[in-house]
Phi, psi and omega in degrees: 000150218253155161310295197264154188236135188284160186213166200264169208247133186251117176276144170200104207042298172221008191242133169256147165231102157291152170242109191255161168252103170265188181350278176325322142122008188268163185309121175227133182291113143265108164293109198244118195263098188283083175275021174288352186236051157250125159228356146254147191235131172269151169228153189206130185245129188244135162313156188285331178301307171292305185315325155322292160304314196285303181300333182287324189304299176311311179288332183318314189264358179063084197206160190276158158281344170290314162286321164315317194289305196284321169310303173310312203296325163349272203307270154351316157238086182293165187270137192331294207317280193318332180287323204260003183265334190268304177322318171315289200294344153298309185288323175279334162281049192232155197284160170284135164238186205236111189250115160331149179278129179340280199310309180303317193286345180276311226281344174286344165278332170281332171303280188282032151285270173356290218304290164012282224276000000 
């Protein structure tokens, strides 16, 4: 049997983390980056003020500034699907309300259409 002994592995976005045993037997975390599936590269040029937030942002999380860019473009720019999947998921978790009948609901639209104009 090899020093390390594999132990089992949690996928999390573009990051694999393992869990190994050495000698010693204690746990040890490896972090594995599967760049094989980055197949583009951005260069962006930033203030010393963003670059700042940014290299603080990463170690805070222990994190690459190249995994930091991508976690932010996430959170920030979702893919159509997930965004039209999370309003679903709004609108059906949302408590029932009590909705006015078509004719109540024009004459309140023509009352602030009037207010407007």
């Amino acid at each position: 049997m090899s020093a390390f002994e594999a132990g089992g592995t949690l996928l999390g976005g573009l990051r694999e983390v393992r869990i190994v045993r050495g000698p010693s037997r204690r746990p040890i975390i490896d972090t594995c980056y599967r760049m094989h599936m980055l197949e583009k590269r951005l260069q962006v040029l930033l203030d010393e003020r963003r670059w700042a937030r940014l290299t603080s942002y990463a170690a805070e999380r222990n994190l690459s500034v190249g995994a930091a860019v991508r976690e932010a473009l996430d959170r920030t720019i979702p893919a159509a699907k997930d965004e039209r999947r999370g309003a679903a998921r709004t609108i059906l978790q949302a408590a029932p309300m009590d909705v006015r009948r078509p004719a109540a609901l024009r004459k309140e639209l023509e009352t602030l259409r009037g207010r407007r104009g």
